[in-house]
Backbone bond lengths (Angstrom), bond angles and torsions (degrees), N, CA, C in turn:
res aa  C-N    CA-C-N  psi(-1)  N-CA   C-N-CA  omega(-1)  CA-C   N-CA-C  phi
1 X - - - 1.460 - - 1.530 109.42 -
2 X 1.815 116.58 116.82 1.415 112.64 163.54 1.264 113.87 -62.08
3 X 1.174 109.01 152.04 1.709 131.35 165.85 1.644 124.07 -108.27
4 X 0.923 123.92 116.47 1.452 115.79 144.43 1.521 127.55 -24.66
5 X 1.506 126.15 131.09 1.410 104.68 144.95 1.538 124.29 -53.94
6 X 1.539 135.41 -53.26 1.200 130.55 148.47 1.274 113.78 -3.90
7 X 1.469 121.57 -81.08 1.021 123.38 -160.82 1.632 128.75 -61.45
8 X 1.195 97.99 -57.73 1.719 122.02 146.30 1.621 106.05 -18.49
9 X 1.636 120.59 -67.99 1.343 131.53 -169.64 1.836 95.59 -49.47
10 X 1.291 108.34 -67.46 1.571 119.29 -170.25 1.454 125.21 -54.55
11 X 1.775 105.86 -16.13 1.541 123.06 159.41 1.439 102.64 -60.44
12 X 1.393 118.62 -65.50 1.730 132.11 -138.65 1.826 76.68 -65.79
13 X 1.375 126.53 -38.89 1.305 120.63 -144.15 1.325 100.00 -82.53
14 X 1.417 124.37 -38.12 1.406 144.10 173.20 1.603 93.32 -43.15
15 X 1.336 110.89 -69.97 1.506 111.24 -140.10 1.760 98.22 -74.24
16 X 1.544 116.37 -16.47 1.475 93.09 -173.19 1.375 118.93 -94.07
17 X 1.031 110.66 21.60 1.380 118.48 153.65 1.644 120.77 -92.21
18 X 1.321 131.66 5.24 1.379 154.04 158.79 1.137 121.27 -76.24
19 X 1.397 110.64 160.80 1.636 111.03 -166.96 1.442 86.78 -120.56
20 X 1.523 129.31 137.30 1.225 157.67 127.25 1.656 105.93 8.64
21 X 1.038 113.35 -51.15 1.092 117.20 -164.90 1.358 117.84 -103.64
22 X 1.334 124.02 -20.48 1.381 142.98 134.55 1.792 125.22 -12.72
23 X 1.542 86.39 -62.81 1.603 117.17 -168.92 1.095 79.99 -68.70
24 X 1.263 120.72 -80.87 1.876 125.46 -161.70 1.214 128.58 -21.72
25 X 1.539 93.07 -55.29 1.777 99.74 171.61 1.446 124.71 -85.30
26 X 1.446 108.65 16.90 1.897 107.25 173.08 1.816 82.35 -128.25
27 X 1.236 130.07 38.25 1.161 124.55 166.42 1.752 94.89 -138.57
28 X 1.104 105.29 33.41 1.970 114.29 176.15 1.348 105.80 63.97
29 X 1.258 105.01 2.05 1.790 104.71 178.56 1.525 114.87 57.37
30 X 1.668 103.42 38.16 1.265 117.87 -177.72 1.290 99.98 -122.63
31 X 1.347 124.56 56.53 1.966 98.31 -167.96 1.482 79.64 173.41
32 X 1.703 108.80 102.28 1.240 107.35 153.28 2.061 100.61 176.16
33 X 1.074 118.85 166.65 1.256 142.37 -179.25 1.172 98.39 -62.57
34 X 1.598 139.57 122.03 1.100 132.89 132.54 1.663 129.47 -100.94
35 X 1.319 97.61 147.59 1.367 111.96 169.61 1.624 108.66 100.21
36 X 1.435 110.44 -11.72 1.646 119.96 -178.69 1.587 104.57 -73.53
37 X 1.576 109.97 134.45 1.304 104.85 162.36 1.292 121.38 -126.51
38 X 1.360 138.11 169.15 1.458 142.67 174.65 1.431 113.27 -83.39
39 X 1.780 126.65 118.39 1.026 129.07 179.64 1.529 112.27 -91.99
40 X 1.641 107.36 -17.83 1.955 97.16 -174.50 1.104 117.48 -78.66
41 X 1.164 125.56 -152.50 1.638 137.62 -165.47 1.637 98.55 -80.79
42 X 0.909 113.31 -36.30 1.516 115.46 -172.78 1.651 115.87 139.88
43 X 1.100 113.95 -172.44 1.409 132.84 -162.42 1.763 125.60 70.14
44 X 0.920 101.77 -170.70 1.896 120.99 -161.38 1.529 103.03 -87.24
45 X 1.075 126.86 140.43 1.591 147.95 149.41 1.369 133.03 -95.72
46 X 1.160 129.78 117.80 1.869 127.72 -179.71 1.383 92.96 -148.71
47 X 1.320 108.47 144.65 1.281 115.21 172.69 1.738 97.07 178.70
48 X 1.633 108.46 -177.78 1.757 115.38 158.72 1.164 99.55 -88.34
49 X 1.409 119.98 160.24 1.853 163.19 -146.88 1.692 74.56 -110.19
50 X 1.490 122.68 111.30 1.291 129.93 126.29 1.586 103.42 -78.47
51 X 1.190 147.65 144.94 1.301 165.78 -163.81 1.401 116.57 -124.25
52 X 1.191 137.12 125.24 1.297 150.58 171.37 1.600 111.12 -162.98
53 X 2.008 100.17 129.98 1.354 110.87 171.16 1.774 91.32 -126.22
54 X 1.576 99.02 152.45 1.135 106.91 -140.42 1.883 88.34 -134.37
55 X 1.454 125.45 152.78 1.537 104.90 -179.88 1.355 97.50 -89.66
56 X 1.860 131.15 162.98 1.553 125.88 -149.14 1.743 96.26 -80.09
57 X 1.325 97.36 132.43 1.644 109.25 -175.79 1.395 131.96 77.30
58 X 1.929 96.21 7.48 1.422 95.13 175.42 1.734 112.09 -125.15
59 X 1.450 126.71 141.19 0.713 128.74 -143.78 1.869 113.54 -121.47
60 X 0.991 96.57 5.71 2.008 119.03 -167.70 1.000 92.40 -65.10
61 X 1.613 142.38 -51.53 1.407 118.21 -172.84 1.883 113.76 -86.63
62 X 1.410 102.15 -4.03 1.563 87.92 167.92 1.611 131.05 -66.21
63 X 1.831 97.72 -32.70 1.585 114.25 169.55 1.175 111.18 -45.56
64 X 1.765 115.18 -61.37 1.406 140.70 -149.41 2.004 87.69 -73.97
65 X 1.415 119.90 -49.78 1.248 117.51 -177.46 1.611 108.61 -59.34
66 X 1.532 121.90 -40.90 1.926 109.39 176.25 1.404 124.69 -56.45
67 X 1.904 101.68 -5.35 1.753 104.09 -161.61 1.941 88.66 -71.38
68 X 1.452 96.82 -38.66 1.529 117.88 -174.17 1.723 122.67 -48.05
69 X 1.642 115.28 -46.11 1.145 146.21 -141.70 1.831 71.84 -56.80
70 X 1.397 106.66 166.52 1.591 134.73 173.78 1.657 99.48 -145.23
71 X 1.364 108.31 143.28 1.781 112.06 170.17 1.488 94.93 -51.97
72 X 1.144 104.07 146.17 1.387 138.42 174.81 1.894 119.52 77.80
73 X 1.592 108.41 8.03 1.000 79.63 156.60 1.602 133.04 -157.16
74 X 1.605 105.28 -170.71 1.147 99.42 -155.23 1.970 106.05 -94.48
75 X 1.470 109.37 135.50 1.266 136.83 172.46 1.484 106.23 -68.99
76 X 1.526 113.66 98.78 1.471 132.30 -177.97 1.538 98.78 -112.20
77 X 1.759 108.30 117.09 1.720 116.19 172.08 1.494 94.12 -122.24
78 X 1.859 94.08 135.09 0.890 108.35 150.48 1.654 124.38 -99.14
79 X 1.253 111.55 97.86 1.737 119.79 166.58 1.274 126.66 -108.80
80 X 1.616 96.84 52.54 1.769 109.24 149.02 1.744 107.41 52.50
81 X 1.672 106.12 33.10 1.545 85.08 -175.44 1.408 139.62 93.23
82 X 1.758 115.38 -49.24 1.064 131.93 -130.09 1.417 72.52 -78.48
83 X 1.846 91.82 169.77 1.579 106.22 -169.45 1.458 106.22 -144.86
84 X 1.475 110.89 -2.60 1.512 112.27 -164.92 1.637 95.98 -81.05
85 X 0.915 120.39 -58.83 1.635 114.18 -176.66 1.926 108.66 -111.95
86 X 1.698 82.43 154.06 1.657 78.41 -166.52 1.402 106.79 -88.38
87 X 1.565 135.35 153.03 1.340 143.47 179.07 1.670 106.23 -80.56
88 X 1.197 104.21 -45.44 1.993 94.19 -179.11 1.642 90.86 -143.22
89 X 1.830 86.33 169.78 1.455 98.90 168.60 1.360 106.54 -148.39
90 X 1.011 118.01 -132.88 1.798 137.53 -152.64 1.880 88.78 -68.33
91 X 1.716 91.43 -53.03 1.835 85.63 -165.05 1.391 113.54 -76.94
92 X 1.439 110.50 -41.60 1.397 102.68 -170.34 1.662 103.97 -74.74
93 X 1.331 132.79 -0.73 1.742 122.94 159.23 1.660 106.73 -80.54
94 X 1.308 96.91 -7.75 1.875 92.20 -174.54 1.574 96.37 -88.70
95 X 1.604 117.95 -39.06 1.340 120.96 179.22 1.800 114.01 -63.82
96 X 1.266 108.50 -32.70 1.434 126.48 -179.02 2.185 99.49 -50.83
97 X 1.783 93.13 -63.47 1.090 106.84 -166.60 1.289 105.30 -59.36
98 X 1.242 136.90 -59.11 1.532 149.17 -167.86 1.824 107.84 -59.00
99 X 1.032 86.25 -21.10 1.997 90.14 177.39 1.703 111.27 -90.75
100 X 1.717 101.77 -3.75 1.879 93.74 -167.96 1.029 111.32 117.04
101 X 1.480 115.58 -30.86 1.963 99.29 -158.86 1.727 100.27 -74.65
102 X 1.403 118.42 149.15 1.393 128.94 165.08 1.535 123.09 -79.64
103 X 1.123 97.90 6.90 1.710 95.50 173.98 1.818 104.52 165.72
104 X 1.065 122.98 179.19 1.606 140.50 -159.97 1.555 123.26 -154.38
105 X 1.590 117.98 77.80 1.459 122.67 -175.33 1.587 88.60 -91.69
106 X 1.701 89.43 143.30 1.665 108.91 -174.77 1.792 101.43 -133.08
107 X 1.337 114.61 106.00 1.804 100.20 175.61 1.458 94.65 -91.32
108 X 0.865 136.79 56.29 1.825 142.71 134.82 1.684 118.55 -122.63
109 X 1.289 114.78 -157.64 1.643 118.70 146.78 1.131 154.84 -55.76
110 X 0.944 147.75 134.93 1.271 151.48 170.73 1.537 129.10 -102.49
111 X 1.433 137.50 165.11 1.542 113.07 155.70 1.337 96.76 -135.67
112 X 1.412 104.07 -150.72 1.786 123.51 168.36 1.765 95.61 56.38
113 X 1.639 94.23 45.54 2.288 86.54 -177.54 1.499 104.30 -78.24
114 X 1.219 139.69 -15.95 1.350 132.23 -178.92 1.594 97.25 -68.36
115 X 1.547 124.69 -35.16 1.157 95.59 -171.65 1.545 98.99 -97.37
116 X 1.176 122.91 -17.23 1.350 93.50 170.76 1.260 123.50 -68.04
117 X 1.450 127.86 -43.48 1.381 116.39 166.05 1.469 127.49 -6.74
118 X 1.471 96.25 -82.26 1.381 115.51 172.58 1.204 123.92 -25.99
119 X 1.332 107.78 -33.12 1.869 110.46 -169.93 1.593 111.09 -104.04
120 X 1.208 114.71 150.95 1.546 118.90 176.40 1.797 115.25 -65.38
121 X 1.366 117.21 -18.31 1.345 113.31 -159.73 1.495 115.82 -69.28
122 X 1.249 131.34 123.32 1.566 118.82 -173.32 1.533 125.25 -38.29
123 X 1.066 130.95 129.35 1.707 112.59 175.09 1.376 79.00 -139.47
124 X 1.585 122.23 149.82 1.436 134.41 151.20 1.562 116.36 -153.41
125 X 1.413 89.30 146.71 1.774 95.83 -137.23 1.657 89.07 -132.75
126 X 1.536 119.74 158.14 1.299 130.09 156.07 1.584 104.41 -68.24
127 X 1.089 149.61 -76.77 1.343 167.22 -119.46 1.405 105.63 163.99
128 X 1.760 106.50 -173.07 1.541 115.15 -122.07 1.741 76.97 -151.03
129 X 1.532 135.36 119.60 1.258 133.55 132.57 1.601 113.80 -132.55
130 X 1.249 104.28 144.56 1.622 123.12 174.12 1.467 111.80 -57.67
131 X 1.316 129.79 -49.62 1.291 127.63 -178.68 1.417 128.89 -71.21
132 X 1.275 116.76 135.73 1.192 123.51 -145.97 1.478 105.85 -84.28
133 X 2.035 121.06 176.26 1.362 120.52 170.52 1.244 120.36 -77.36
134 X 1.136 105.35 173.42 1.547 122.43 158.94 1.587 91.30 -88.53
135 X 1.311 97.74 173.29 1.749 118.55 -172.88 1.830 114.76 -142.69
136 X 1.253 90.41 2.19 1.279 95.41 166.13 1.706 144.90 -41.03
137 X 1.534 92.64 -56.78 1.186 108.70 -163.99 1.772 144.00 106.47
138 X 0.617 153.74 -113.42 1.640 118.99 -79.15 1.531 91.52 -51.02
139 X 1.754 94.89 159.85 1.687 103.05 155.16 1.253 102.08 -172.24
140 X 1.480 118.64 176.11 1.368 114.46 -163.47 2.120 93.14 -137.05
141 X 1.394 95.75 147.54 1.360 102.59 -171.47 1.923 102.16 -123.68
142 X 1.089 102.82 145.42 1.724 102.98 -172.55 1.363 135.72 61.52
143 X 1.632 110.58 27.87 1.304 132.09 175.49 1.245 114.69 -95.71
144 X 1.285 137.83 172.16 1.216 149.37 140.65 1.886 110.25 -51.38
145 X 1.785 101.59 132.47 1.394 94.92 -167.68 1.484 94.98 -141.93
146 X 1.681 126.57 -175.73 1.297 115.60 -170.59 1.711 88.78 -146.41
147 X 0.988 112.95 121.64 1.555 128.13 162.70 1.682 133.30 -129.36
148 X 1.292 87.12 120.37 1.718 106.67 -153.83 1.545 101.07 48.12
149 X 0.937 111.70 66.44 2.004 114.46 162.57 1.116 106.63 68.37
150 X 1.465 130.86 -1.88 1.830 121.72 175.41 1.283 84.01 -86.82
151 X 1.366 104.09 160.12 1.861 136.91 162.18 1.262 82.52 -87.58
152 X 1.929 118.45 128.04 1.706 113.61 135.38 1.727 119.61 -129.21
153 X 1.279 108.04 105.00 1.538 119.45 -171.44 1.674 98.08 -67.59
154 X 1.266 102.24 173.94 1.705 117.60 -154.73 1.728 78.27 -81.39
155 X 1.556 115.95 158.85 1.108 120.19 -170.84 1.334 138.38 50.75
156 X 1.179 123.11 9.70 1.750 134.69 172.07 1.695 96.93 -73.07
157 X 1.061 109.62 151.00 1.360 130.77 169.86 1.783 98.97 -104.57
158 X 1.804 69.33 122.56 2.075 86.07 -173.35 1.657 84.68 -123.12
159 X 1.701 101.46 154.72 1.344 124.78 -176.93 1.493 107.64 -123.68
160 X 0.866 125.71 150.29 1.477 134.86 151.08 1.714 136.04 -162.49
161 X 1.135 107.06 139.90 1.415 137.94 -162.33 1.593 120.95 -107.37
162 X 1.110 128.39 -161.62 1.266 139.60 170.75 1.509 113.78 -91.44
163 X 1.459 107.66 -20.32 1.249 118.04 176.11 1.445 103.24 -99.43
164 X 1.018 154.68 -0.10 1.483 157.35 174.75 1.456 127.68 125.39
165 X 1.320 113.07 -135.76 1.785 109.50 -165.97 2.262 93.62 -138.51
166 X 0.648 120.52 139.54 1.351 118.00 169.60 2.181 83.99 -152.96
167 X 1.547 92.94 150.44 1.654 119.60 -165.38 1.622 95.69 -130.85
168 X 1.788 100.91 153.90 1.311 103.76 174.55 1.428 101.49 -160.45
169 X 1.034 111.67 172.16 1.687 113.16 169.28 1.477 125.38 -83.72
170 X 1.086 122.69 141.38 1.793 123.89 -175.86 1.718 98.77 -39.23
171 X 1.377 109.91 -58.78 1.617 126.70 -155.53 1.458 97.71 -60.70
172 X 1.411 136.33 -44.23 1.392 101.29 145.51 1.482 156.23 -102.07
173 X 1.121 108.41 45.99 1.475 130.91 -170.72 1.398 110.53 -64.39
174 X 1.262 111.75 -32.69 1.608 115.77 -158.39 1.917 104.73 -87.72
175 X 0.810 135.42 -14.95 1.844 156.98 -153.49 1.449 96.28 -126.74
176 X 1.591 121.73 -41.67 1.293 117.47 170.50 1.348 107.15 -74.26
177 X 0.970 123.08 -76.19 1.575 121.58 172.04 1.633 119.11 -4.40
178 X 0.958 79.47 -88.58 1.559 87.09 -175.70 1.822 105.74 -78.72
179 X 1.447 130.53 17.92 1.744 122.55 128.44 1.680 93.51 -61.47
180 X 1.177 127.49 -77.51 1.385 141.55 -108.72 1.814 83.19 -82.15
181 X 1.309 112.25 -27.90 2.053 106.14 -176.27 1.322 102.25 -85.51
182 X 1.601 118.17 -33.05 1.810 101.71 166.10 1.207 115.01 -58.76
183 X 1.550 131.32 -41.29 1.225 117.63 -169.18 0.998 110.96 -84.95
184 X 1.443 133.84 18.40 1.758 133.21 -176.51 1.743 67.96 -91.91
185 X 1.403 119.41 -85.50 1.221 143.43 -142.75 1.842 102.82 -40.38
186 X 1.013 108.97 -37.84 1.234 105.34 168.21 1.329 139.73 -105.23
187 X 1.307 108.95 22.45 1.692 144.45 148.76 1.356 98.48 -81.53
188 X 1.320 125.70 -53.46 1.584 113.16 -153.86 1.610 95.50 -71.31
189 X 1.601 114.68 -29.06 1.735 115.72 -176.47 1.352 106.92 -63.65
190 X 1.318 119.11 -19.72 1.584 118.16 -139.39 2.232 81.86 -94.24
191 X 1.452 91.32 -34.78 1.717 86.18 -158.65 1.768 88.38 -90.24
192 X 1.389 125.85 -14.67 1.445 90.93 178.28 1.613 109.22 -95.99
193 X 1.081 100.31 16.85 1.930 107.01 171.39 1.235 95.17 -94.22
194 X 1.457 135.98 -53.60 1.879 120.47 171.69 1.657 98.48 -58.18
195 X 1.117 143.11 -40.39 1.566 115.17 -138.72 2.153 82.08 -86.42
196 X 1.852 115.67 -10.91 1.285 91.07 172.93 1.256 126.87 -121.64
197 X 1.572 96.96 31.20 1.303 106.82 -177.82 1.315 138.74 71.27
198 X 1.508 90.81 21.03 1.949 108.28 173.02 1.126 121.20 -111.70
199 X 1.536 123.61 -0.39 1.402 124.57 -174.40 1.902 106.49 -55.65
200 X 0.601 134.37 128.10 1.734 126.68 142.89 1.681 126.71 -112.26
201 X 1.000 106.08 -22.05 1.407 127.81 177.55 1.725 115.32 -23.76
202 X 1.045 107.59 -167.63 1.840 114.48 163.45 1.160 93.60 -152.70
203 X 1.492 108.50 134.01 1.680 103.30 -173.74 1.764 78.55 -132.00
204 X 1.191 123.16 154.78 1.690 118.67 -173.28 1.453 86.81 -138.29
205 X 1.311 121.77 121.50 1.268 126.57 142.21 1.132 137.99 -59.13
């Protein structure tokens, strides 16, 4: 199914008002990032999958990937895990931010977390080392990439939360969507029947 940019836009906008975990479970709860966590202050991420895999500890095509970045989206690296040296920090999420992108998933390291903390801008990271990249290279930008075991192809709309990152394709956004707002809607019934003491149900997570 083609998409609109329009249309595309009115997905990303849909979904960030969704919970992470929402999506997950009207996506069979088979489809999501593990092991990634959120280093900023907090809040939600939606945007499109800019894509970059990177060789482990080197970071040359992440630069070369911000020349790329467009408002709205989000800078997805795949770096193999690695943990010995970190791929970005404080500046290159400030460079991330200042170019448009809405947020920064890293499946390697990161550093400079005090200041990311501090800041609202999404960052989510495998782990945490002080020592810096190489800048060498090779890497590849606008490919298909794999972070924490999800597939995210160039243009997927990726989310993330406090609970993590799960990715999907535009083409089904629209069927997900509206799974993922019934099942808010009938969460929100489920907790104001406990908060009045009418629930009896079995609801199984």
């Amino acid at each position: 199914m083609s998409m609109t940019e329009t249309q595309i836009d009115a997905l990303v906008k849909g979904f960030a008002t969704c919970a992470v975990a929402n999506v997950s479970d009207n996506l069979n709860r088979m489809v999501g990032a593990r092991g990634l966590l959120p280093y900023h202050r907090g809040g939600s991420m939606c945007g499109r999958a800019l894509t970059v895999r990177t060789a482990p500890g080197d970071n040359a095509a992440i630069h070369r990937a911000f020349d790329q970045v467009r408002p709205g989206d989000v800078v997805v690296v795949d770096g193999a895990g690695y943990l010995d040296r970190a791929l970005t920090g404080g500046i290159m999420a400030a460079i991330a931010r200042s170019r448009g992108a809405v947020g920064l998933v890293v499946d390697g390291a990161i550093r400079d977390v005090e200041e990311i903390a501090a800041g609202d801008f999404p960052v989510f990271a495998r782990g945490i080392s002080h020592l810096g990249p190489y800048k060498n290279g090779p890497g590849e930008i606008g490919v298909p990439v794999s972070i924490g075991g999800m597939l995210v192809s160039p243009g997927d709309i990726v989310l993330g939360d406090a609970d993590g990152i799960v990715a999907f394709a535009p083409a089904i956004g629209p069927t997900l969507l509206e799974a993922t707002r019934a099942q808010a809607r009938k969460e929100a019934e489920i907790m104001a029947q406990i908060a009045a003491g009418t629930y009896i149900g079995a609801y199984a997570k």
